[in-house]
N, C-alpha and C positions, 0 to 999 in steps of 0.2 A: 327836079320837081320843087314848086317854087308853090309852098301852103297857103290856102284861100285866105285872104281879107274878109271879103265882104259876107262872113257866115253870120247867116238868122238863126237862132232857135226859135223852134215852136213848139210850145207843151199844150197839148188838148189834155181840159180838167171839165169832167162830168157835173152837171149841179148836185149838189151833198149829199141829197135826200136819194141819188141811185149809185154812192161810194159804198165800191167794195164789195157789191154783192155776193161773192165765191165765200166771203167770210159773215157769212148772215148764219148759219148752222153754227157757229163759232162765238159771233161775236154781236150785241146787241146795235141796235140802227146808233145810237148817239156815242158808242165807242170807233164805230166805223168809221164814221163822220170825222171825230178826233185824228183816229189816225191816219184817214185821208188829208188833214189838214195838216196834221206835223211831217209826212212823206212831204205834201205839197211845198212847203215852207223850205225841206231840208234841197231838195231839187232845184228852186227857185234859186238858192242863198251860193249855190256853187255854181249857177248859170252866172249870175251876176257878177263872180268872181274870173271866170273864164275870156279868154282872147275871143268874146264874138263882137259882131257889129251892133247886135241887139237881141230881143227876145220877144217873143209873140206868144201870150196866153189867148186860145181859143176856149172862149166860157161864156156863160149867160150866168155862174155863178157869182150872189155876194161876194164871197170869203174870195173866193180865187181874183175875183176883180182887183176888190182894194189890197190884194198883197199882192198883184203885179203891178199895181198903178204905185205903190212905196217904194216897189225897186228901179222903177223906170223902166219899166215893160210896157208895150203896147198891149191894147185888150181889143182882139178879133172876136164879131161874135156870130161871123159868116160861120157856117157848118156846122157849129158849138153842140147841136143837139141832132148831128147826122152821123153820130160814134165815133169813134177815135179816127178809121180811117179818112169819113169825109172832112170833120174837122180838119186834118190835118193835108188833105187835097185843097182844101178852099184857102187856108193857109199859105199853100205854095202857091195858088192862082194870085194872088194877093203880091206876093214877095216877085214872082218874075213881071204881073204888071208896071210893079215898080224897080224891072232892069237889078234884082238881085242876083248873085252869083249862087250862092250856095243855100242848102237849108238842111240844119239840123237836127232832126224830131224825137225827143224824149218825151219818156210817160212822166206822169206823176207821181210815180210808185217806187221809183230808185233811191233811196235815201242814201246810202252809203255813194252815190258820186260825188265827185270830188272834179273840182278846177281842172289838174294837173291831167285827170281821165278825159276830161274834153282835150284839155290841148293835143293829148297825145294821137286822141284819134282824127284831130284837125290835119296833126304835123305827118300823119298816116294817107290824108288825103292824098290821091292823084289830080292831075289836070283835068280838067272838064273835053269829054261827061263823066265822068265818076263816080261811084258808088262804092262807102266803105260803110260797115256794120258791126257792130257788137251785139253778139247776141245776150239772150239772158244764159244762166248758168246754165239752163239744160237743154239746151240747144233747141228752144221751141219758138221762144219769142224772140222777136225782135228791138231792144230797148235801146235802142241807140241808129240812126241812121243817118249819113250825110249824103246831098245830093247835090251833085252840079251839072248843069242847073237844076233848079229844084223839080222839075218833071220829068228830068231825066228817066225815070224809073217808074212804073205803075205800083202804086204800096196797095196793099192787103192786108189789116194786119186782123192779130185773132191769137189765138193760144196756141197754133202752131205755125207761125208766119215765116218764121229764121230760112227754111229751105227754099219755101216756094218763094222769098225774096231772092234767095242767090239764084235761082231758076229765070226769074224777074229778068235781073240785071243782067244775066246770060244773053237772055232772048234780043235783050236790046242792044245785044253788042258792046256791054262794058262787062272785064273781067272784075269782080267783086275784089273787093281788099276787106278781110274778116280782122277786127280788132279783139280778142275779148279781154276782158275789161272786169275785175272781181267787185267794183262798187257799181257801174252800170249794170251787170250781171247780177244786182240783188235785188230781181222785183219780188213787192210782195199779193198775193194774188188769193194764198191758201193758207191755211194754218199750219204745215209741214213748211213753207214760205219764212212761216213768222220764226220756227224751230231754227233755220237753217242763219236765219238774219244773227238771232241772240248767241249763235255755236260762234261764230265767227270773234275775229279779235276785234277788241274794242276801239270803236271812233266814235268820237263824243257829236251825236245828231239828235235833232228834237225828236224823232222816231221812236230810240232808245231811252232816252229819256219819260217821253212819253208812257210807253211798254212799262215800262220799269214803277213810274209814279203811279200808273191805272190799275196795278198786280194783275194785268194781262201776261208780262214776261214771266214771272212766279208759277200762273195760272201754267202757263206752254209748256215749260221745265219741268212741272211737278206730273202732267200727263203723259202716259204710258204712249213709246212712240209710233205704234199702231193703232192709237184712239185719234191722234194729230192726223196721219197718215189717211185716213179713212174719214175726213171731216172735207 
């Protein structure tokens, strides 16, 4: 097994003003926005790091534009406002018109990935058609996905995608390859999300940082953990 070259990423990022909704009971609209922007930043910053060919932000946002356009990202803005899944369909119609091999789809919400976590699930690939995945930590979502080629696979995604993807890629006659992954594996989604992000041992990401300077982190830790639980 001889690891894809020609992999894309594509991260579909929401315009600001509908980041983060799950955490609106939690967290006021211009802290959401923040920390949709520091997730975005820390995802971005280890794409750019990683063995792909390139990287495709699907957005019709500001903020998300001009910080894929700083790192040499291309900006799709086909799908951008058809949710995560069509974005990230219209993405791969885009990548195989132009004879791509592979395509890799992260959210925006993973702060703790890291380069080495792409490579490993590059160097996990199979030969085409292929389909390998990391789920999120609890086996619901889906935060990580590679495909050869990029439509190999019909996506769905949603807050409980992980299964009914390996069912996916069943149907289609490719056995899945499951990576998991503890920095792809940290979306943040919920406030019990945000608990579980600051438990963990420390990697220095604008996320945390963030948390930390807003006394959001403060705020998480000092809450009893059946008021987090129930937000």
């Amino acid at each position: 097994m001889t690891p894809p070259r020609d992999v894309w990423a594509v991260v579909p990022v929401k315009e600001q003003g509908g980041a983060k909704q799950r955490l609106a009971e939690f967290l006021p609209p211009d802290q959401r926005r923040a920390l949709a922007a520091a997730m975005l930043q820390d995802v971005l910053a280890a794409l750019a790091e990683a063995p792909l060919a390139g990287i495709c932000v699907v957005t019709l946002d500001p903020f998300a534009t001009d910080l894929a356009r700083r790192i040499g990202a291309r900006v799709l803005t086909d799908g951008a406002r058809d949710g995560h899944t069509g974005a990230v369909t219209a993405a791969g119609r885009a990548l195989i018109a132009e004879g791509r091999a592979t395509m890799l789809t992260v959210p925006g919400d993973i702060p703790r990935i890291t380069a080495a976590e792409v490579a490993a699930l590059i160097e996990a690939h199979r030969d085409a058609p292929a389909f390998t995945i990391a789920p999120a930590h609890d086996e619901l979502g889906s935060n990580a996905i590679l495909l050869s080629p990029p439509d190999a696979v019909t996506l769905r995604f949603g807050e409980d995608s992980y299964f009914p993807h390996l069912a996916a890629a069943r149907a289609a006659g490719i056995e899945p390859t499951v990576v998991p992954l503890p920095g792809i594996g940290m979306d943040i989604d919920h406030p019990a999300d945000l608990r579980r992000f600051l438990s963990m041992p420390p990697l220095r990401t604008r996320t945390l940082d963030y948390l930390r300077e807003s006394g959001i982190a403060a705020l998480v830790t000092a809450l009893p953990e059946v008021v987090v639980s129930r937000q």
